[in-house]
C-alpha atoms as a printed R data frame, in Angstrom:
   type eleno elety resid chain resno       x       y       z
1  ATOM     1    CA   UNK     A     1 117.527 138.754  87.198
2  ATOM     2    CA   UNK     A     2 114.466 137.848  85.209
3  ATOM     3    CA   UNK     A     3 115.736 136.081  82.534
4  ATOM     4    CA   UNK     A     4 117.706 133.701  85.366
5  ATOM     5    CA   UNK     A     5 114.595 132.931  86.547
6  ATOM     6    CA   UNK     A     6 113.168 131.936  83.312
7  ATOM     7    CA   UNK     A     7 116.272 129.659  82.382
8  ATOM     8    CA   UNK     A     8 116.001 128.306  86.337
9  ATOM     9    CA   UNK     A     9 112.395 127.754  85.497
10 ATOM    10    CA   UNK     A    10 113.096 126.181  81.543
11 ATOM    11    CA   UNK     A    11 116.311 123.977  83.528
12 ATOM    12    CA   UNK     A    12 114.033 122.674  86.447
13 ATOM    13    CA   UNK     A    13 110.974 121.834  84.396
14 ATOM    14    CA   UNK     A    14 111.953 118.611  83.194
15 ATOM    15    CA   UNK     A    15 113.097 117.086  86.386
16 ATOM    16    CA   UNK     A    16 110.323 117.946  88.652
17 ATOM    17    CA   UNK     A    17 107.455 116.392  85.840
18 ATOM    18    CA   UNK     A    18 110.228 113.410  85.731
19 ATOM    19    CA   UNK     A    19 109.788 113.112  89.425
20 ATOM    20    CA   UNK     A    20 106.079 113.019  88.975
21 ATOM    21    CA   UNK     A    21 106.104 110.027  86.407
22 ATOM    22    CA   UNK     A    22 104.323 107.058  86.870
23 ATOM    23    CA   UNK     A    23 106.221 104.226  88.981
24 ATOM    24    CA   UNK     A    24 107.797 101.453  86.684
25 ATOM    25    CA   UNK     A    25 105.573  98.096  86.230
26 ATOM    26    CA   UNK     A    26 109.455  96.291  86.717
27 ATOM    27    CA   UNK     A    27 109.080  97.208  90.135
28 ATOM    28    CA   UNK     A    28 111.109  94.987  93.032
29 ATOM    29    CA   UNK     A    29 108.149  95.101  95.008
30 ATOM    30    CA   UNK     A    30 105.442  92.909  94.734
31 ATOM    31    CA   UNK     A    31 101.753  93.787  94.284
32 ATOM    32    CA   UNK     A    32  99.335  92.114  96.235
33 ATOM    33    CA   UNK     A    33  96.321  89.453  94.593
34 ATOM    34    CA   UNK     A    34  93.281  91.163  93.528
35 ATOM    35    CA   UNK     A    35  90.531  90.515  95.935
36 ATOM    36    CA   UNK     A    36  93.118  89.634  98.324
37 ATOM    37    CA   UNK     A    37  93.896  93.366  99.236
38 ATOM    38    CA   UNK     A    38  95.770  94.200 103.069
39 ATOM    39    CA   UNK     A    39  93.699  95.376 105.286
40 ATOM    40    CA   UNK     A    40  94.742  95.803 108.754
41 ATOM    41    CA   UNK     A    41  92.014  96.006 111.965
42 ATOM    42    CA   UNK     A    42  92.841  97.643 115.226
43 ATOM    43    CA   UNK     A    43  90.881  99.311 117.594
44 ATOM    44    CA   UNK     A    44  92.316 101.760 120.823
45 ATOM    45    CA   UNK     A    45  91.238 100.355 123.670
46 ATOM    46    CA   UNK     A    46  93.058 102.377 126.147
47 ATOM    47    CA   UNK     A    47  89.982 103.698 127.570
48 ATOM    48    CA   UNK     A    48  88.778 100.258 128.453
49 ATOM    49    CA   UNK     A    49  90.072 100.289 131.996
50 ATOM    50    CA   UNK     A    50  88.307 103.482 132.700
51 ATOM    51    CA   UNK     A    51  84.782 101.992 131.426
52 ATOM    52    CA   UNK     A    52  84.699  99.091 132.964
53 ATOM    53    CA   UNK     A    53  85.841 100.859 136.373
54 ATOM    54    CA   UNK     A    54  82.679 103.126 135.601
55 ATOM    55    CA   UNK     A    55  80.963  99.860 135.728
56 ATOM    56    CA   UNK     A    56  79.972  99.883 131.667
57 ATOM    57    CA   UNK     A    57  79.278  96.707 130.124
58 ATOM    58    CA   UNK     A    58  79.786  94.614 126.601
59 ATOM    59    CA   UNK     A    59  76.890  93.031 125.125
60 ATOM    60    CA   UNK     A    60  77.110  90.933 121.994
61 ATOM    61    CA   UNK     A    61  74.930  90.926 118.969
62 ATOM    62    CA   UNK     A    62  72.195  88.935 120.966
63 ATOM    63    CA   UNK     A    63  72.771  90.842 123.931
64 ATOM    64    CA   UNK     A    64  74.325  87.895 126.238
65 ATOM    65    CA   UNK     A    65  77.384  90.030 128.748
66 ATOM    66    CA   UNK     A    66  80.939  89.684 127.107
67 ATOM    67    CA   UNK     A    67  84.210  91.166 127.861
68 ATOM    68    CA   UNK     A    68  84.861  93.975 126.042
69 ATOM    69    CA   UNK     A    69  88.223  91.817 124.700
70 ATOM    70    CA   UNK     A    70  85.950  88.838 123.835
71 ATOM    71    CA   UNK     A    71  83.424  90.904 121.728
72 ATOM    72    CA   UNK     A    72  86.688  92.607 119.668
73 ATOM    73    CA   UNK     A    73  88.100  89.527 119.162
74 ATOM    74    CA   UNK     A    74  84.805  88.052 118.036
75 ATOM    75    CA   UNK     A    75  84.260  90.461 115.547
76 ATOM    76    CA   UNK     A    76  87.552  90.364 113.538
């Protein structure tokens, strides 16, 4: 039983560190410009209802009222 578990082990070895090797450079897919990197913004505004309801409001960096969806949109 032990020595099946050694050959298992001696057998396996080589295709789980294969598995772990480093991804081709011939890759298909492409890699993005440096300094031109993805970067997605988002924010979860589902509590936005609720705030302004409570009467809460949006002031910009020179504290002049916005909508809450006017000051997000400013900022990206």
């Amino acid at each position: 039983m032990r020595s099946m578990r050694m050959i298992s082990f001696f057998l396996l070895t080589p295709f789980v560190l294969g598995a772990c090797k480093k991804k081709d450079s011939t890759s298909s897919e492409p890699n993005p410009p440096p300094g031109n990197q993805f970067f997605a913004k988002g924010a979860d505004v589902s509590w936005l209802t609720q705030m302004e309801a409570q009467g809460q409001k949006f002031y910009n960096a020179v504290g002049t009222e916005i909508d809450c969806m006017e000051l997000l949109k400013a900022s990206a």
